[in-house]
Backbone bond lengths (Angstrom), bond angles and torsions (degrees), N, CA, C in turn:
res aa  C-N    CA-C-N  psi(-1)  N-CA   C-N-CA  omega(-1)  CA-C   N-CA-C  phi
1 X - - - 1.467 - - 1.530 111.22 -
2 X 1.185 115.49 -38.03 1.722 134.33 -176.52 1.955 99.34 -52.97
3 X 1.776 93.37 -48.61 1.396 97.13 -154.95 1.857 93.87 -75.23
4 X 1.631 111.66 -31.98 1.511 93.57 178.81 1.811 115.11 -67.28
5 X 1.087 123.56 -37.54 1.568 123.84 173.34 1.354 94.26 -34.43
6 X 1.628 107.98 -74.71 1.568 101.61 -160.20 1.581 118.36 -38.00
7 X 1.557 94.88 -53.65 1.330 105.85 -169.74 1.749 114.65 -44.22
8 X 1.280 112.52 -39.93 1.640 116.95 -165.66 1.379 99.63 -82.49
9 X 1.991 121.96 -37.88 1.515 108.12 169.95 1.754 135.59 -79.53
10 X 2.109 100.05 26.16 1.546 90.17 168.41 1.589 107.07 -96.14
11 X 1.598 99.35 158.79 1.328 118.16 -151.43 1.696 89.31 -90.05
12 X 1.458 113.12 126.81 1.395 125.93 -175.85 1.458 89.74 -60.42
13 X 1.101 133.48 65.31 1.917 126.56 161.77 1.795 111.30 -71.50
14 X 1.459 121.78 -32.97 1.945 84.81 158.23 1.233 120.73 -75.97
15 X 1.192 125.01 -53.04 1.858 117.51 -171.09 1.328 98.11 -46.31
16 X 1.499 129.75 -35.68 1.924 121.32 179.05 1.478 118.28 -61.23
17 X 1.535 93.34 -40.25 1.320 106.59 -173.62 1.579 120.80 -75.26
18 X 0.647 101.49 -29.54 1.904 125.75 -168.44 1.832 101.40 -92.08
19 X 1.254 104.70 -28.16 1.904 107.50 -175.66 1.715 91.54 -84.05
20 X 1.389 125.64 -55.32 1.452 133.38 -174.02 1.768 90.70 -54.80
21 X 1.358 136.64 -84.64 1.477 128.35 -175.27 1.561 102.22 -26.15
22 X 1.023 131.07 -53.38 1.708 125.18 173.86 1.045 142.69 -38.17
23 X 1.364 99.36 -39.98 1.643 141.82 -169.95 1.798 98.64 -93.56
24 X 0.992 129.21 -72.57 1.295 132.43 167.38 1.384 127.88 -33.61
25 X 1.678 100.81 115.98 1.730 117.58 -152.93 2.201 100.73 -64.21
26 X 1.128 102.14 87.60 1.454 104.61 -153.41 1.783 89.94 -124.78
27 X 1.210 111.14 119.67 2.038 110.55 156.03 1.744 97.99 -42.59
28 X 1.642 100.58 152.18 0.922 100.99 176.70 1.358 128.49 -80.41
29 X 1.293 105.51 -5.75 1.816 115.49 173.93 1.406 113.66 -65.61
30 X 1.882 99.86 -37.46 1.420 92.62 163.35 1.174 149.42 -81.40
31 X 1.280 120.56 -30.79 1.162 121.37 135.85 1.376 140.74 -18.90
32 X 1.221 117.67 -52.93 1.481 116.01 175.43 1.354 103.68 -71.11
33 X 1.597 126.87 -31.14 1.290 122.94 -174.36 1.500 94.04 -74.00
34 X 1.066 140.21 -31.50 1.724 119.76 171.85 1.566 128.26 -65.90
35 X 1.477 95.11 -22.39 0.966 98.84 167.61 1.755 142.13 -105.21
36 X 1.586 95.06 6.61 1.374 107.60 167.76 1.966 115.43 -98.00
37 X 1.513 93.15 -16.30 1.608 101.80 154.12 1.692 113.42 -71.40
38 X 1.008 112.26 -27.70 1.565 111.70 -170.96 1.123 103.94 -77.42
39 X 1.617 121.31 -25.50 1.310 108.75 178.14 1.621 114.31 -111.01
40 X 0.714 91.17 22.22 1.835 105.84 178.89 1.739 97.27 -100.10
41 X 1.605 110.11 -34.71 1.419 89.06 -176.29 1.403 104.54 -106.23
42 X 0.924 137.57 24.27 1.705 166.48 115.75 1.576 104.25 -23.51
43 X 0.843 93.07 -58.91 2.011 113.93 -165.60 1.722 97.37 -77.81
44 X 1.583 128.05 -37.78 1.143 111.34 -164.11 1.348 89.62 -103.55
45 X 1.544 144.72 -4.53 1.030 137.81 167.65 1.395 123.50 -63.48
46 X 1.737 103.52 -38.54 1.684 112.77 179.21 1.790 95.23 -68.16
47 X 0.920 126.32 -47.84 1.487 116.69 -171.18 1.580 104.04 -78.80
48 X 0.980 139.75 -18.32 1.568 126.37 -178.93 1.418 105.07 -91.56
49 X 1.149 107.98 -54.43 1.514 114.03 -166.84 1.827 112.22 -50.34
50 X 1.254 120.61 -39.27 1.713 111.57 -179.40 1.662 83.75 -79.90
51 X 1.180 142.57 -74.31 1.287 114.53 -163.98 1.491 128.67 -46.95
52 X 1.472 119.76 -14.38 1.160 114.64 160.52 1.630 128.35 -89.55
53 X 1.208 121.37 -7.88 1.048 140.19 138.17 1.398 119.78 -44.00
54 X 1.662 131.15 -72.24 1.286 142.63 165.08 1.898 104.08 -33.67
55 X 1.363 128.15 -51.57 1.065 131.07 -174.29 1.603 135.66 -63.50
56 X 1.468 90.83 -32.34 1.509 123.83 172.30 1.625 103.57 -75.26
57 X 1.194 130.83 -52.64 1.251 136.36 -163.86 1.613 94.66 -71.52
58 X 1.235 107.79 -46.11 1.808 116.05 -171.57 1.260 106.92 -47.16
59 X 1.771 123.89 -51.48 1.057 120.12 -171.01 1.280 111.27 -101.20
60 X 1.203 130.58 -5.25 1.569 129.56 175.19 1.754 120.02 -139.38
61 X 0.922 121.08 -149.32 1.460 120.34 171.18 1.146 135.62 -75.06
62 X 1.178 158.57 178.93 1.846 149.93 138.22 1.524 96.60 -50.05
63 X 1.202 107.35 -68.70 1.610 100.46 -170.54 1.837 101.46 -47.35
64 X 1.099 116.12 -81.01 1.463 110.03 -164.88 1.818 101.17 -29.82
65 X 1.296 133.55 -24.77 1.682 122.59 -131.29 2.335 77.80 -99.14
66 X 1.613 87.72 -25.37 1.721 83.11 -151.41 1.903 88.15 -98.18
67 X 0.987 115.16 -23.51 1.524 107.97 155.49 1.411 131.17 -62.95
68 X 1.373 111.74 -32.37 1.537 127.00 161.65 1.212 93.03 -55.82
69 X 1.562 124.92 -79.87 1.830 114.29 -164.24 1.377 122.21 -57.07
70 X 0.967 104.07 -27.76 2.031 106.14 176.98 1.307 91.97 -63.78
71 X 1.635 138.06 -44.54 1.180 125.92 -133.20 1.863 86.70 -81.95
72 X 1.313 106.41 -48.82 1.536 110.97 -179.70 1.107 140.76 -26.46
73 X 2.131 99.91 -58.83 1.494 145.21 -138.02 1.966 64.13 -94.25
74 X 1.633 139.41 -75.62 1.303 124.92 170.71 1.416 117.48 -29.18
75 X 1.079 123.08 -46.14 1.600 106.59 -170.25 1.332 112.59 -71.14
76 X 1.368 117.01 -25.35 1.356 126.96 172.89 1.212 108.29 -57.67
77 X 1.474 111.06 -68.31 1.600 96.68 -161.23 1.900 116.70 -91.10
78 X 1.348 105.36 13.94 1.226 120.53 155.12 1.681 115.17 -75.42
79 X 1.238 117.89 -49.59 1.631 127.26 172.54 1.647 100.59 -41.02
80 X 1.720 98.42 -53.73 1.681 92.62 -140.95 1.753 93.30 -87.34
81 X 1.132 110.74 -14.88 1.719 108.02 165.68 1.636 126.08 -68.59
82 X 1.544 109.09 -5.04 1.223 114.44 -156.90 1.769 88.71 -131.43
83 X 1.366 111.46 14.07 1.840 99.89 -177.53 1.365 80.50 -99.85
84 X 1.623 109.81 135.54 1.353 129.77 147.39 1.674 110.55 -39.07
85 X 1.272 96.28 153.52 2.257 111.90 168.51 1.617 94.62 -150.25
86 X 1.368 76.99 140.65 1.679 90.03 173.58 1.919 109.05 -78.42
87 X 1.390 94.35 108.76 1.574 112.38 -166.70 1.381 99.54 -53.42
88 X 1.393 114.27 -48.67 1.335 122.09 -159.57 1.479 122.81 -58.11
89 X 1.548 104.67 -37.70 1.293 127.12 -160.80 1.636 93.93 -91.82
90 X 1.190 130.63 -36.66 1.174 123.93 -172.70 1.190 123.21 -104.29
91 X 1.622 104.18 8.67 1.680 124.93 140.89 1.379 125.12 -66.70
92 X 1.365 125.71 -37.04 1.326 152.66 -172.95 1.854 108.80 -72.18
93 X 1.591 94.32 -34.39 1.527 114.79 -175.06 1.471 108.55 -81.20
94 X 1.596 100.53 -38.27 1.619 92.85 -168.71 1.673 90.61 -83.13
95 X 1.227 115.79 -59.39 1.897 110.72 -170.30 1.867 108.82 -40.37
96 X 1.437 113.96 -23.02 1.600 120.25 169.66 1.455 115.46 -65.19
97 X 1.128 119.81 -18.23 1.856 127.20 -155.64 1.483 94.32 -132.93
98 X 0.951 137.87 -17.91 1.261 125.40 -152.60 1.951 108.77 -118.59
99 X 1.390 125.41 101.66 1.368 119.26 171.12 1.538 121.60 -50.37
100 X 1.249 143.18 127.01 1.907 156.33 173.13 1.299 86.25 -37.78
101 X 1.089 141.00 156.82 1.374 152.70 119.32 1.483 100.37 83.73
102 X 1.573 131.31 11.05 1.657 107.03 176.96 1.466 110.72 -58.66
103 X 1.303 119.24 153.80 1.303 124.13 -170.97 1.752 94.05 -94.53
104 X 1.612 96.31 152.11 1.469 121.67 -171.86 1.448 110.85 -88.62
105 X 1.142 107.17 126.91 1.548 119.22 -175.48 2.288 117.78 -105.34
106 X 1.249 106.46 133.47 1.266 106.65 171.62 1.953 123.46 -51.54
107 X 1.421 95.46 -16.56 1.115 104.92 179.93 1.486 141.22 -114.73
108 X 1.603 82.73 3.08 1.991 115.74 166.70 1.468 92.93 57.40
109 X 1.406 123.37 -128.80 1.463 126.89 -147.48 1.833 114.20 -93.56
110 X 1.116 95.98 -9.00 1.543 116.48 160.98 1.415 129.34 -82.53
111 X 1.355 105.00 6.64 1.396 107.71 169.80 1.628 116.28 -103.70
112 X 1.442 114.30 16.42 1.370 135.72 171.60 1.607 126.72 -98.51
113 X 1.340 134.02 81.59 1.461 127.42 -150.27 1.840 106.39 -46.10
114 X 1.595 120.43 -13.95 1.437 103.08 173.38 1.177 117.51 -77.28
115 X 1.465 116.47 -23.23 1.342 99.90 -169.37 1.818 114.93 -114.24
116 X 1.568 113.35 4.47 1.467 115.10 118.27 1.285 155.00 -7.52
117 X 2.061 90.78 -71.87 1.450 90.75 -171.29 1.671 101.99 -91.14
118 X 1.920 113.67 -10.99 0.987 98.16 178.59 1.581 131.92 -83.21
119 X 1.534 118.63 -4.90 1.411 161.95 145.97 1.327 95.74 -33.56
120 X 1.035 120.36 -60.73 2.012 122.97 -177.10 0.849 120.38 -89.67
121 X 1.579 123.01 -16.15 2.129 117.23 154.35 1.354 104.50 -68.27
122 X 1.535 104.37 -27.19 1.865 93.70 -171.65 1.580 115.99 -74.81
123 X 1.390 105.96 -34.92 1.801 118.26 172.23 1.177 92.47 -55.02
124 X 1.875 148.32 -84.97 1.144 144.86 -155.85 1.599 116.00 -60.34
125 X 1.321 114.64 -34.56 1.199 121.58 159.74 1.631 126.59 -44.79
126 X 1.221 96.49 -51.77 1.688 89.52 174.04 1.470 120.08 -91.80
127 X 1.716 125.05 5.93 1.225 117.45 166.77 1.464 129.04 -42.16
128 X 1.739 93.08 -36.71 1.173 99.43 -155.69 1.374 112.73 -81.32
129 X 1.309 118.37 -20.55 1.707 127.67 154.99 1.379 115.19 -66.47
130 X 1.011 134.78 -0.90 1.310 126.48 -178.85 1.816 99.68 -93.06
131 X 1.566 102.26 -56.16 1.349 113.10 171.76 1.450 123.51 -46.49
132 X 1.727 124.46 -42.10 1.014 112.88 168.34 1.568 124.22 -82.47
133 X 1.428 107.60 -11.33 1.658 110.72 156.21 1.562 119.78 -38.64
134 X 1.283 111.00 -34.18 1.746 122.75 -171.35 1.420 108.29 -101.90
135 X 1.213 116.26 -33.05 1.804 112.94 -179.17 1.180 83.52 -85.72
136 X 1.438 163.22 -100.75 1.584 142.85 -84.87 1.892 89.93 -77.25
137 X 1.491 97.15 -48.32 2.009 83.75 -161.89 2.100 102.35 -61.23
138 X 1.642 109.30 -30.96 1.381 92.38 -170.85 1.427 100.11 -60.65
139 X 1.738 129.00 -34.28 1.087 124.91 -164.99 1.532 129.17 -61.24
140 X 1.582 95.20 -27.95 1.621 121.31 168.04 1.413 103.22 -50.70
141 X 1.867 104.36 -72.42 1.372 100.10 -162.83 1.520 135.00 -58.98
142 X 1.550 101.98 -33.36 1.581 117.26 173.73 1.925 103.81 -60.57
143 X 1.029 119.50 -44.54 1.772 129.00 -166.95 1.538 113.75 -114.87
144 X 1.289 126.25 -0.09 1.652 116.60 172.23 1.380 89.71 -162.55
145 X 1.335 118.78 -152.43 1.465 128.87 -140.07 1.970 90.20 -123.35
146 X 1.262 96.27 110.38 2.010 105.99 169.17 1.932 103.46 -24.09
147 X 1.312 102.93 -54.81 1.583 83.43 -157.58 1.677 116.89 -77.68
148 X 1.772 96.95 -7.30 1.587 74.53 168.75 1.656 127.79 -103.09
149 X 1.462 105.19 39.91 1.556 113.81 170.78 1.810 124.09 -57.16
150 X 1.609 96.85 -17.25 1.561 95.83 166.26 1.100 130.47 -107.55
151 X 1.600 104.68 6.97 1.743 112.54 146.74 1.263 108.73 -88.22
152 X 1.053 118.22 -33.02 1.754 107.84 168.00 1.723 122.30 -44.80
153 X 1.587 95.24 -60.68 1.447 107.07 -166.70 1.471 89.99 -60.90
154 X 1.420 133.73 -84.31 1.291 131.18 -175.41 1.093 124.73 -0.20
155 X 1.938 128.21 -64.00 1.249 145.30 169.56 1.932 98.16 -26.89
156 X 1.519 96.85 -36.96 1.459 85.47 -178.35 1.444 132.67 -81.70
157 X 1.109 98.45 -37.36 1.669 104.65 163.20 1.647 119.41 -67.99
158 X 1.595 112.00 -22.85 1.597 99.14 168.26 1.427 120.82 -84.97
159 X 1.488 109.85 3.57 1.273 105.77 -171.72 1.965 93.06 -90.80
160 X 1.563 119.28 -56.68 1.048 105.64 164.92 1.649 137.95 -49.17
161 X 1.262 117.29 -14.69 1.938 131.53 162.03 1.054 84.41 -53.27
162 X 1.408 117.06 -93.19 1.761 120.02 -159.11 1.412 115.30 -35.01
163 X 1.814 114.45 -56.96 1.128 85.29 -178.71 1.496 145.29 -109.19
164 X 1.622 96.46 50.58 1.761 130.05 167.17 1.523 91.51 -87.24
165 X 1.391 129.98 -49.07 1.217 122.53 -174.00 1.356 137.22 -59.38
166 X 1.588 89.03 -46.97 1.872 124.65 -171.46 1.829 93.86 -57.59
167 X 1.660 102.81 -65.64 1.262 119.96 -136.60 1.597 112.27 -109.60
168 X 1.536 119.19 -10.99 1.051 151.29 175.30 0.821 119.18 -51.07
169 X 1.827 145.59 -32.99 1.410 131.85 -164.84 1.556 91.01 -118.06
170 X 1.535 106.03 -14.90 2.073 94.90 -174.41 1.674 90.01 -83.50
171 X 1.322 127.77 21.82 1.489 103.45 173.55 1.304 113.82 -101.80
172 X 1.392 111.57 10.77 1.536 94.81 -161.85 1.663 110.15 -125.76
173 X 1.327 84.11 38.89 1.538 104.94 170.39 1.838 104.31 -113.81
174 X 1.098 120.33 -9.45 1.092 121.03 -176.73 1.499 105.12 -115.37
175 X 2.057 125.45 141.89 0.881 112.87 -142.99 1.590 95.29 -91.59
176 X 1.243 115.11 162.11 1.641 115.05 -158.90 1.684 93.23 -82.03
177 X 0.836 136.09 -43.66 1.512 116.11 177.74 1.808 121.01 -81.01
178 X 1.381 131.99 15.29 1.028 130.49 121.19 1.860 126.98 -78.42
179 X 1.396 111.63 -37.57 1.396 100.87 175.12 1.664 133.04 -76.55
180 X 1.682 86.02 -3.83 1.578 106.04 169.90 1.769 145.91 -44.21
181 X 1.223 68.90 -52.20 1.684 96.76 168.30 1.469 114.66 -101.91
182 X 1.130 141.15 -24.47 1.775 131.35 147.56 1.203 114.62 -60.44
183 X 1.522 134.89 -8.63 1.240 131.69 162.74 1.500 114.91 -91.45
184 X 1.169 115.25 -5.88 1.446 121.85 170.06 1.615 118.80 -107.03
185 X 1.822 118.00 -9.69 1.151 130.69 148.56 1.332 130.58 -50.58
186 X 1.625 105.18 -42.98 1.596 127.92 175.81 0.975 121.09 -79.14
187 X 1.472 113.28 -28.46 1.475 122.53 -177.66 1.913 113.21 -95.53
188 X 1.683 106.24 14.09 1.020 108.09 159.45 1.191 116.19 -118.76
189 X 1.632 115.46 -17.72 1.410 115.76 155.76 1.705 133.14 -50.16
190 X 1.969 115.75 -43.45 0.566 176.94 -32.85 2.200 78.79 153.63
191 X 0.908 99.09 -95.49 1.493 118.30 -179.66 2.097 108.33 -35.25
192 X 1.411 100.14 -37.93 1.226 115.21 -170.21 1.285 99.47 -64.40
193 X 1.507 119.73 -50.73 1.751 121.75 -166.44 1.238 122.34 -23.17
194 X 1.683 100.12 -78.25 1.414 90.73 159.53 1.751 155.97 -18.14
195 X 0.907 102.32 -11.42 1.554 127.08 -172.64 1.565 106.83 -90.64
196 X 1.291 105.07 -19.32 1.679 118.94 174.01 1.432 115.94 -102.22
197 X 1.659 128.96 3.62 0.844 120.00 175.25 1.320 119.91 -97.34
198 X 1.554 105.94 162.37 1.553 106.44 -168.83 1.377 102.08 -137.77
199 X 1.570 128.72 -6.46 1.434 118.99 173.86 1.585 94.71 -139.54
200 X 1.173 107.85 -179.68 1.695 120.90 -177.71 1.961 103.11 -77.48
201 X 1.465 90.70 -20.09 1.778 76.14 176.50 1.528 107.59 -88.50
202 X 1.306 126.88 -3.60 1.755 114.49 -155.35 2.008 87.52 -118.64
203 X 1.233 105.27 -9.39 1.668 125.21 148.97 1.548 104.91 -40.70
204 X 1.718 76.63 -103.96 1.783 80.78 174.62 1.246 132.43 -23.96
205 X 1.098 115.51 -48.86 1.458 110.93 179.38 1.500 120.98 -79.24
206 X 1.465 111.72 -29.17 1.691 117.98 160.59 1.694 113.66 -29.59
207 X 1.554 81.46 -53.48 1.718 107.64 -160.46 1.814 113.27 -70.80
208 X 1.433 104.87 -36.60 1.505 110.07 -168.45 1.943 94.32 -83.99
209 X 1.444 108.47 -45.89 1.801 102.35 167.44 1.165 101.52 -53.47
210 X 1.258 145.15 -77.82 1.592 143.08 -127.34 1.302 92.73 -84.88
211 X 0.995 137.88 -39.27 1.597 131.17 -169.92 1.509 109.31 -76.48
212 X 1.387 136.71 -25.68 1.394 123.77 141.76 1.846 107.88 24.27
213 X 0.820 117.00 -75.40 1.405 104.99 -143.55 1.623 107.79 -126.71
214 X 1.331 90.28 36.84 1.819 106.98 177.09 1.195 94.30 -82.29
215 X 1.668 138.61 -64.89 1.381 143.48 170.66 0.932 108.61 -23.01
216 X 1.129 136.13 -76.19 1.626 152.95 -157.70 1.621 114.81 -72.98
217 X 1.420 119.48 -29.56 1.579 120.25 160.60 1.282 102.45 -77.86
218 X 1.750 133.49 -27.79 1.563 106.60 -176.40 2.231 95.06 -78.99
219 X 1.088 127.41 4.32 1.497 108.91 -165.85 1.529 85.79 -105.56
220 X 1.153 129.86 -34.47 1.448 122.52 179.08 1.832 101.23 -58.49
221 X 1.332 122.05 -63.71 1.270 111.48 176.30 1.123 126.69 -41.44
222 X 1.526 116.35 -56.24 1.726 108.12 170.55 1.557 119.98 -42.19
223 X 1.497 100.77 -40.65 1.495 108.52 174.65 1.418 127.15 -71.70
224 X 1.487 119.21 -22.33 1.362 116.22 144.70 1.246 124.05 -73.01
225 X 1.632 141.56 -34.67 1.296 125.32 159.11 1.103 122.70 -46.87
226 X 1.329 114.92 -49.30 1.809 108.73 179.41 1.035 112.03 -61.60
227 X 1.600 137.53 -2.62 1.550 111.97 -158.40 1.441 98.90 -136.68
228 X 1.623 120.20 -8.35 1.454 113.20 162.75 1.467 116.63 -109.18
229 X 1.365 123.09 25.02 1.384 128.40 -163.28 1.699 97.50 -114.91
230 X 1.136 126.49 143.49 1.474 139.90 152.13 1.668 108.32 -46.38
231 X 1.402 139.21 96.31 1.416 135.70 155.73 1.446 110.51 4.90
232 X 1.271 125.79 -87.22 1.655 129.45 162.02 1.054 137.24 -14.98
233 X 1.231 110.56 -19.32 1.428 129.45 -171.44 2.036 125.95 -117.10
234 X 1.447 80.00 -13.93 1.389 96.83 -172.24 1.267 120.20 -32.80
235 X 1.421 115.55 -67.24 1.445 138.11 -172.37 1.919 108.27 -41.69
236 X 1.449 102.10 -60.07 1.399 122.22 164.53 1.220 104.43 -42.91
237 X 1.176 132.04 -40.97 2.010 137.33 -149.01 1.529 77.40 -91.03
238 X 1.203 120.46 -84.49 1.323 114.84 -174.34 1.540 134.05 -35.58
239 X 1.104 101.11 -29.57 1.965 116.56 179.27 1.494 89.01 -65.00
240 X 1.324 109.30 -66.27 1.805 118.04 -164.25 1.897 93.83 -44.08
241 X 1.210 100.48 -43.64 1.645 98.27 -153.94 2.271 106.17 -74.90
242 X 1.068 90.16 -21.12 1.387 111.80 167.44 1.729 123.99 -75.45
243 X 1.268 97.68 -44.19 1.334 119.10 170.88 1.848 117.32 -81.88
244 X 1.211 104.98 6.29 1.471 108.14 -170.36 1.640 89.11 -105.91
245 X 1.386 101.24 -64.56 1.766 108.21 167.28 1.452 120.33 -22.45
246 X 1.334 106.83 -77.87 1.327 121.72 174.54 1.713 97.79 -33.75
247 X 1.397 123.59 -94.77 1.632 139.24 -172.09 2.041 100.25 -23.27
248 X 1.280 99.72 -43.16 1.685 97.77 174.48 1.245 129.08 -77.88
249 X 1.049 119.21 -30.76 1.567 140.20 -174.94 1.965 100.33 -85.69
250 X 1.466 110.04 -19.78 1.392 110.16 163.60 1.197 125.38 -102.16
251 X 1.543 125.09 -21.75 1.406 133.61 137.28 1.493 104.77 -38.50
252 X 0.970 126.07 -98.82 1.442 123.09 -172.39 1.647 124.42 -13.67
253 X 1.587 100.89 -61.06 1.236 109.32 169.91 1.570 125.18 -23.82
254 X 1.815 95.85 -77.73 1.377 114.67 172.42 0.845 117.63 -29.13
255 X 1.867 123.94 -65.19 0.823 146.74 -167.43 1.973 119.85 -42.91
256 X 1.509 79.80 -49.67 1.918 109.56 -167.08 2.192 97.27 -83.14
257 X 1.477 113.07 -21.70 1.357 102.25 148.97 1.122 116.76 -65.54
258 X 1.296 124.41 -58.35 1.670 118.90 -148.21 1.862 101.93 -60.95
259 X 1.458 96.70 -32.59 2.198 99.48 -156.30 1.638 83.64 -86.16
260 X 1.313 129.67 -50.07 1.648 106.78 -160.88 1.226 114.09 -52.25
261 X 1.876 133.05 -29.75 1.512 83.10 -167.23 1.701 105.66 -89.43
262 X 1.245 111.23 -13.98 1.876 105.39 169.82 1.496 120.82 -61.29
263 X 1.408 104.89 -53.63 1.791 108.69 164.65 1.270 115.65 -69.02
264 X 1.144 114.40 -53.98 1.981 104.16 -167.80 1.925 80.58 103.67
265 X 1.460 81.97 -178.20 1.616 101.63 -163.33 1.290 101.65 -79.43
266 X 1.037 132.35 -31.85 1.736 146.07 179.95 1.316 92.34 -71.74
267 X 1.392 141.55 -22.95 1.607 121.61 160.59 1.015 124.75 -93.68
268 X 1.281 109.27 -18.81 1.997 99.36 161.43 1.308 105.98 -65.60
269 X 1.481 121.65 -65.40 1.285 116.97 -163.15 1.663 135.29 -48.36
270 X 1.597 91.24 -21.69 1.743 131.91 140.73 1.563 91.12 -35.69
271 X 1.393 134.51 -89.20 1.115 126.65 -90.50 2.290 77.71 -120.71
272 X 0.927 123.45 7.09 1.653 143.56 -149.31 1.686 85.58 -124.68
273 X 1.657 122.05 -55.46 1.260 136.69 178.12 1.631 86.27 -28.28
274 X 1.869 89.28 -90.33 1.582 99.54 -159.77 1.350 130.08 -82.72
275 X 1.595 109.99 23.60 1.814 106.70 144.96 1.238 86.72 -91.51
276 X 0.931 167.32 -79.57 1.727 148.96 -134.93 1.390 89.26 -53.49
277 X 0.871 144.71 -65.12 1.547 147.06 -151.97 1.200 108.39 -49.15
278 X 1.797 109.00 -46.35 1.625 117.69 -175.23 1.294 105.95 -107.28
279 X 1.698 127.87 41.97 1.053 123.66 167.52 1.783 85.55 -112.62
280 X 1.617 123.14 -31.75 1.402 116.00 -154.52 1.625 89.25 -100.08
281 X 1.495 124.62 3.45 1.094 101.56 154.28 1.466 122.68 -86.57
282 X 1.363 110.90 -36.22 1.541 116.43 175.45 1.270 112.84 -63.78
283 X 1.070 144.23 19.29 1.465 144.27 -172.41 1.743 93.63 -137.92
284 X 1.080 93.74 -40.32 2.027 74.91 170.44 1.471 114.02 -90.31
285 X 1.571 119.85 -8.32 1.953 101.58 146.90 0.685 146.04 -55.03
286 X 1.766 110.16 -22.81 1.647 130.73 -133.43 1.438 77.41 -112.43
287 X 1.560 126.00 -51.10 1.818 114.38 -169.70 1.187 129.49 -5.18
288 X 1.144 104.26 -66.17 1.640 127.06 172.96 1.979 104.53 -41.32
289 X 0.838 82.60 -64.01 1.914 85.26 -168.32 1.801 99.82 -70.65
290 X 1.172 119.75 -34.98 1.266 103.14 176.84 0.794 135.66 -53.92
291 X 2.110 112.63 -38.72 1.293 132.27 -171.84 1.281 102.39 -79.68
292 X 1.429 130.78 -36.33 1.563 119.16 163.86 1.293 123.29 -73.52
293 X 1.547 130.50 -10.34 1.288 103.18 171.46 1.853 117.68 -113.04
294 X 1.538 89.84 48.94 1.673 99.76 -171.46 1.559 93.73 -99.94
295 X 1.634 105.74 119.73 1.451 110.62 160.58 1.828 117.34 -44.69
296 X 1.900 92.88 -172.53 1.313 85.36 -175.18 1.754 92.90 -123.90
297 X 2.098 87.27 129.22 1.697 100.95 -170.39 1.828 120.35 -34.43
298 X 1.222 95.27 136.90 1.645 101.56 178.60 1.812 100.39 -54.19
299 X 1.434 97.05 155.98 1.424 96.55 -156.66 2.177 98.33 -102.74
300 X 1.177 139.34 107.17 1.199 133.31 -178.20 1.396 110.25 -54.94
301 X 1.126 112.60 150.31 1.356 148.84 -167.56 1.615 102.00 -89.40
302 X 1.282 121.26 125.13 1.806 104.94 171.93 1.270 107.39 -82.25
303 X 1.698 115.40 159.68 1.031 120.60 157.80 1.548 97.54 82.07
């Protein structure tokens, strides 16, 4: 019960954070570059944060380790409630994006078929992380040693760092709802690796190649929320788009209990394959509708 309280009092700081980058009288090159940093430190957060967790507990208690993180996860969203925005400019942004008089809907930014269907690549999209959440540690334990499943998992998040870094700024010459769905092609290719491994080290390395382009499909999404959503709505657009993640990444889960112990880990990762498959097909139907229901970019401010 403790852990649901907590859970409902963290402070939505990406959908805040990610609606303000939207809002902010920014070229669009820059923009995406804020937001491929946002997910770069996304990426080094999943790998730091349980080892700093692990470290805290080592030298002190659970309680002390999870009082340390509350104390933080507050300073955070105390900081980011208390950073100034230039009001003016991101008045200028919303009156740019935003139609006089559209009428208000019970269903906020989901009452738009683009950002619907793009709502349901993002649910299938994250199945497939949920699923490999459950195969990599069985895969550890059956073929290497239980405790090093968070050098395993890690390998995966540094493989996606790098390639936010590597591959990250040549994307944004290409328009995000064509490069949308080839980043979800790769990232089922990408997904497949695994399927060739046979020890926790040829894992890792499955995991740090194939994950490539986990970074770079969450910056294209932000970049489709911002750009087919009504200004007004953002914050909401973003919750949904956060909340779609989450709902997939717990599908998966479930999912990746029930098949490992009948499949083994080689049948989830089976089964992770082909939702990626039918996430990069549903994203190359949707092209078409995305590219028409993309507003027109907030306009930067000189100087």
């Amino acid at each position: 019960m403790l852990a649901v309280v907590a859970g409902a009092a963290l402070p939505p700081a990406n959908p805040c954070m990610r609606s303000l980058w939207a809002r902010l009288p920014l070229h669009e090159e820059e923009r995406e570059t804020a937001y491929l940093w946002e997910a770069l430190i996304t990426e080094l957060l999943a790998i730091g944060a349980p080892l700093i967790l692990a470290v805290l507990m080592a030298t002190d208690s659970a309680g002390t380790a999870l009082t340390t993180i509350a104390a933080l996860g507050g300073t955070g969203a105390l900081g980011l409630a208390l950073t100034p925005l230039p009001g003016e400019a991101r008045e200028k942004g919303r009156t740019a994006r935003t139609e006089p008089g559209a009428p208000p809907s019970v269903l906020g930014p989901l009452r738009e078929p683009p950002i619907r269907a793009l709502t349901g690549v993002m649910v299938v999209a994250a199945v497939p992380i949920g699923l490999m959440t459950l195969a990599i540690p069985a895969f550890v334990d059956r073929h290497g040693t239980p405790g090093h499943t968070g050098v395993v998992c890690a390998c995966w998040g540094i493989g996606s760092a790098l390639g936010a870094v590597w591959l990250g700024r040549s994307q944004a010459e290409w328009p995000v709802h064509r490069r949308f769905p080839w980043l979800l092609l790769a990232y089922a290719a990408g997904t497949a690796l695994p399927l060739l491994a046979t020890s926790e080290c040829t894992l890792g390395l499955a995991l740090a190649v194939g994950g490539a382009p986990v970074a770079l499909i969450s910056v294209s999404e932000m970049v489709l929320v911002s750009t087919l959503n009504d200004s007004r709505l953002l914050t909401e657009a973003f919750t949904w788009a956060s909340l779609a993640t989450v709902a997939g990444q717990a599908v998966g889960q479930q999912l990746g209990g029930l098949l490992v112990e009948p499949l083994g880990p080689h049948g989830v990762f089976a089964a992770a394959v082909g939702a990626s498959l039918v996430t990069a097909l549903g994203a190359f139907a949707c092209r078409g509708l995305f590219a028409k229901g993309m507003l027109a970019p907030i306009p930067a401010t000189a100087g």
